[in-house]
N, C-alpha and C positions, 0 to 999 in steps of 0.2 A: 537382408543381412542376417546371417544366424552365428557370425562370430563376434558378439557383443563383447566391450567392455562397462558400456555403463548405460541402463534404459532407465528412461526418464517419464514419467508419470502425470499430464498435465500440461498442457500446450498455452497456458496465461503466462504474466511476465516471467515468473522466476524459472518457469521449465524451457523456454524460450530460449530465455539470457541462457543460463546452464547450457544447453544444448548447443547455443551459436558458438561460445565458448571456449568448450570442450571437441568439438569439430575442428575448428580453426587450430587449436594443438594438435590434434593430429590422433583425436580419442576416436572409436571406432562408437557411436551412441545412437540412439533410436530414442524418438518425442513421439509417448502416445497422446491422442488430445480427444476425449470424448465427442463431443461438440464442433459442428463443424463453423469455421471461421466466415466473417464475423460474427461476432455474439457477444448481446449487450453486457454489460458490466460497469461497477461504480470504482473508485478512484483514478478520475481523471486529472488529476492537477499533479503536476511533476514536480520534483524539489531539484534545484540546481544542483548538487551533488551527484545525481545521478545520470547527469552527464557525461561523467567519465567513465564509468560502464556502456552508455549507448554509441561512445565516440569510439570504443574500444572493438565492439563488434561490426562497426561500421552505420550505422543507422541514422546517426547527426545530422547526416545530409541534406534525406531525404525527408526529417522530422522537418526542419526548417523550416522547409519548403511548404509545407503541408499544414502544418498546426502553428496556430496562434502563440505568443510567446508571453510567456508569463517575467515580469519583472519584480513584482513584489506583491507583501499580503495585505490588504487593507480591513482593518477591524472597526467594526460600525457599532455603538452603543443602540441597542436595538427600542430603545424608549426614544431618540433624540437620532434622527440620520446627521446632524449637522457636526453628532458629536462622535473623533475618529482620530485613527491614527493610523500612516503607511509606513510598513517596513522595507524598504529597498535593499533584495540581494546583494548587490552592489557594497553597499555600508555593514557588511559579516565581518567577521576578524576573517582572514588568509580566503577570500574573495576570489575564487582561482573561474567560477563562473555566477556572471552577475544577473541568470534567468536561466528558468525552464520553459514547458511548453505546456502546454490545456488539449489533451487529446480526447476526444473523443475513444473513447475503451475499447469500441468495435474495430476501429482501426488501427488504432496504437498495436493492440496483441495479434492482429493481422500478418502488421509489421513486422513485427519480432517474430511471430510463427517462421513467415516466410524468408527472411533473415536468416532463423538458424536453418534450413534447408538449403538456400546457398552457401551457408560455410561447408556444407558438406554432412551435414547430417539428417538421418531419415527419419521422417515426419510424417506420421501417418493421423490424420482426421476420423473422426468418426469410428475410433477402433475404442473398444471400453475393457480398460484393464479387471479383469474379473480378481484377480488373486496374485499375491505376492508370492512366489515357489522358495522355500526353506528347506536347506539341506543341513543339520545336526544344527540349529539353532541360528543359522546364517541365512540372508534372504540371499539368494543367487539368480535369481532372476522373476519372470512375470509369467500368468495365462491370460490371454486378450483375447476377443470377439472381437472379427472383422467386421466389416459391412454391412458384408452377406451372410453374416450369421454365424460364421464358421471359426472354429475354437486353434489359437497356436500358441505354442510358449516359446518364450526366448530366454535364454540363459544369456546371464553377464556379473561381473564382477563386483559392479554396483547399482544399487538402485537408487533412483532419487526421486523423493516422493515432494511433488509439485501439485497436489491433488485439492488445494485452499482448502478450505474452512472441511471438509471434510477430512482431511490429516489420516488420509488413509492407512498408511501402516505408523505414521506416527502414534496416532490415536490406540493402536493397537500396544504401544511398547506404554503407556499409560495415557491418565485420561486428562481432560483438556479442561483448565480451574479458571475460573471467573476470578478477572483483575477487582481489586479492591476498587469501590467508588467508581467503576466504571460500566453500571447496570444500565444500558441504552439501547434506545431505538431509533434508527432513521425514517424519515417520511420524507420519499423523496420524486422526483417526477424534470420535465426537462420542459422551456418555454423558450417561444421566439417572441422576441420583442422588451426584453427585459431590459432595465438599466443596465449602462457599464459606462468605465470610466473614458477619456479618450487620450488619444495619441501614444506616447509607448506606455500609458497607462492601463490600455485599454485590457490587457490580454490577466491584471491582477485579481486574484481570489479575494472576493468579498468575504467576511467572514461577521456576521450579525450578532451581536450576544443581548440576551435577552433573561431577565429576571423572572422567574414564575415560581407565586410559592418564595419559599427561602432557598430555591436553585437554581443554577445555570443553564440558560440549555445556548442555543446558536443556531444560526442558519448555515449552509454557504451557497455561493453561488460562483458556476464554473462558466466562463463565457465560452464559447468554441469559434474557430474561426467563420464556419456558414453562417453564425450568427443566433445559434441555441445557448442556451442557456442549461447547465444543472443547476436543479438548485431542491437542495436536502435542508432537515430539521435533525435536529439529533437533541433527540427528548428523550429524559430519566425514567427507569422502572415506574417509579411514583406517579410520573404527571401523566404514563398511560393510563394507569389504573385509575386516577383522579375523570380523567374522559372518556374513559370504555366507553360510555352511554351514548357516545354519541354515535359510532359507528365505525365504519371502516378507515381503511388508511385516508381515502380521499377528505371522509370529513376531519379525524384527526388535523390532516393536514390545514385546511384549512383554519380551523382551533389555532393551531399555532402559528400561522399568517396574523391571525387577529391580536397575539400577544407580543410582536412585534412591529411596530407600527413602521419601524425603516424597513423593515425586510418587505411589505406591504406596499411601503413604496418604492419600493423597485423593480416588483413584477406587476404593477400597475398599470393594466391594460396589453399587456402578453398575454401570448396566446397561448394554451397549455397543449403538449402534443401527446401526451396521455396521461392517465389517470392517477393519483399518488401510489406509489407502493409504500411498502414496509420492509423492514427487514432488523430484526432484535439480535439483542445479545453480540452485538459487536462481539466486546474485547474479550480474550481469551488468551491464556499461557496456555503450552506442551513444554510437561518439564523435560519431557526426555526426547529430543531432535535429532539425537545420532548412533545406530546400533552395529553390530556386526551384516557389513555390506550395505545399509543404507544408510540415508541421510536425509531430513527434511528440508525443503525451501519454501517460502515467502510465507503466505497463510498457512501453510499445512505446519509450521513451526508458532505460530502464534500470531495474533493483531489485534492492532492499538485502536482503539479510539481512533476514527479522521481526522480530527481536528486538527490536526498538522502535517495531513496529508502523505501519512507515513506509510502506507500501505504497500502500493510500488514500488516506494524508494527501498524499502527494508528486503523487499521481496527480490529487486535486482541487484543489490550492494550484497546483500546474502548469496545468492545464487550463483553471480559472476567470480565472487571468493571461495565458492564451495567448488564450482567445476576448478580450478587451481588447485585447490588442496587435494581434489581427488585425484588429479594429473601428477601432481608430484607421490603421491600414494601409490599410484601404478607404480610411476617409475621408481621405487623404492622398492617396489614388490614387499608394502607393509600394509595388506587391507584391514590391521587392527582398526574398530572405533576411537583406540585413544589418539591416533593422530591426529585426528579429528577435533580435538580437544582445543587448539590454540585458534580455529574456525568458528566454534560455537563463543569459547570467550569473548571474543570480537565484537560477534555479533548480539550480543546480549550485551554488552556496553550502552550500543549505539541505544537498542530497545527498551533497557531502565531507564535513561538519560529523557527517552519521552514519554514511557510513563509517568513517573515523576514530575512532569511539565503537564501532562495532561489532567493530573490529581490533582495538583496544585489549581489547575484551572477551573477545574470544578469546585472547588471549597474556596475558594476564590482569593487566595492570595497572587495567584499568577495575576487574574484578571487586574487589580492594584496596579502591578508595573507596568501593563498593556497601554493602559489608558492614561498613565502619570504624566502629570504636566505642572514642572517640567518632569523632562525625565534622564535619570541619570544617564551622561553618555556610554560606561562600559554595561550597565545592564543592556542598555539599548542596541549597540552592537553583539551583546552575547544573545537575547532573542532573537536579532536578524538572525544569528548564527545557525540557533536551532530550526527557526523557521526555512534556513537553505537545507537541511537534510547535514550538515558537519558535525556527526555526533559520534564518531569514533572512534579521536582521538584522548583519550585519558589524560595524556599528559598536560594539555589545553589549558590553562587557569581557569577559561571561562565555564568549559565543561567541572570544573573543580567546585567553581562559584555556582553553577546550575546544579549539580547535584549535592553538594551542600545545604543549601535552599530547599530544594524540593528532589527528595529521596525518594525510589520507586517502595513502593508499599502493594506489600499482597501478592 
């Protein structure tokens, strides 16, 4: 294809989504993806909301069938297993789907890779974008290395930078600021034999919280359908630094098995299929996500904290609304950045709504209404709420009463 209108940068959910999209309108788009498919990756837990982007490119179907179904979150007092509370999708204010799925990463972005190729758009693996081409301050297109080595550029009207945590030209239009109170690290690893709960319970995100020190840290644990298990720590700047001594991620890890004694007993006698990793500095803002001719998606625009599993949802809620806006941008023939503008409000809605949920959780007034017994029924429905991924709506009361409450900071 050498008469682009939009090449896309990143073949994980939100270059995918974009791409499947943007084909299916009728956009003429090219998906570069370093890495050739599958390849491992972390956020596996889906939020019901984002359903209606995967029903929308066609993929429902085929998810079904394939991955386990997630119905709701269940939060485990990490000193006391006995002590908990389940929030059921189903029980959200405007409950339009009452469960997601637990994918497996490798296959999930498989998925969608191949997805957007049968809508019609071209997908190239293993191709690594070297450079974004600027013409008088405008990105108009890309230079990519083939397979075989070999150097081509493509011109197009837009670029869309899906590059995650590396925010390829994002990171270039300025730099990328650490969320307030959200200094973390995961230690995380996958097991078979783990606990999970049973019947249409079985397929729900455990989620462990556990006191260390005067903070919060948590477990979770991702069941999959073959019968693995994820299951990650997400520990504070401070309590690395408190256990440097001991070693690597593995012993880390296990450190923080030992300060939750429910988390401990649930992977109690599972079999570990490799070794803990790490991975730091989660959360991160990009204040600036949209310039002349491009646009970021999913990571490469910013990410939350896991803890509510925001990663993908934001990354294909973003993505599936950005190839729209950029379709209706052609067909206007108005490639300014400001139209862009009612795209990013949006989506930074949805984004401070769980920040703010995630800050609060850590300074622990969230934790308070998680575990309250009793507990109020409309906070109770407005946390299902957030925990399904419905945080977009402004006008909401409940999103009114949740950012009221707890305001994104930093």
């Amino acid at each position: 294809m050498t008469d682009l209108e939009v090449v896309i940068i990143g073949g994980g959910p939100a270059g995918s989504v974009c791409a499947a999209r943007l084909a299916s309108l009728g956009r003429r788009v090219a998906l570069f993806e370093r890495a050739q498919h599958p390849r491992f990756h972390l956020g596996e837990s889906l939020l019901p909301q984002s359903l209606g982007v995967l029903d929308a490119i066609g993929v429902l179907e085929p998810m079904s069938a394939r991955f386990l179904v997630k119905r709701g979150a269940r939060f485990v007092d990490g000193a006391n297993a006995d002590r908990s509370v389940r929030y059921a999708f189903a029980e959200a204010f405007h409950a339009r789907w009452d469960h997601a799925f637990q994918v497996p990463r490798d296959e999930f972005d498989d998925l969608l890779f191949r997805r957007a190729a049968a809508c019609g758009a071209d997908v190239r693996e293993r191709w690594e974008v070297l450079r974004v081409l600027h013409d008088r301050g405008r990105a108009t297109g890309i230079e990519a290395r083939a397979p075989d080595g070999s150097r081509h550029s493509f011109a197009a009207r837009w670029v869309v930078d899906a590059t995650g945590r590396e925010a390829m030209v994002a990171r270039g239009a300025g730099p990328a600021e650490p969320i307030a109170g959200l200094d973390r690290t995961a230690l995380y690893t996958q097991v078979r034999g783990a606990w999970r709960d049973s019947d249409d319970r079985e397929g729900d995100i455990q989620i462990v919280v556990f006191v260390t020190g005067d903070e919060r840290a948590w477990f979770w644990m991702i069941p999959f359908a073959d019968g693995r298990t994820s299951v990650g720590a997400v520990v504070s700047g401070a309590w690395m630094r408190a256990h440097r001594g001991l070693g690597g991620p593995e012993a880390l890890f296990a450190a923080a098995v030992t300060e939750a004694p429910a988390a401990a007993r649930m992977i109690q006698g599972s079999e570990m299929l490799f070794a803990p990793r790490a991975i730091a500095d989660f959360s991160f803002r990009i204040r600036t996500i949209r310039g002349p001719g491009w646009i970021a998606v999913g990571d490469a625009a910013g990410f939350i904290d896991p803890l509510f599993s925001t990663g993908a949802h934001l990354a294909m809620i973003g993505a599936f609304r950005a190839a729209d806006a950029i379709d209706e941008a052609i067909r206007a023939g108005d490639d300014r950045p400001e139209r862009l503008g009612e795209w990013e409000r949006g989506l930074r809605i949805g984004t401070d709504l769980f920040i703010g949920a995630v800050q609060a959780f850590y300074e622990g007034d969230l934790v308070t209404y998680l575990f309250a017994d009793p507990q109020h029924p409309f906070l109770r429905r407005a946390i299902t709420s957030l925990l399904s991924g419905d945080v977009f709506d402004e006008d909401a009361r409940w999103t009114h009463e949740m950012k009221a409450r707890y305001p994104a900071r930093g």
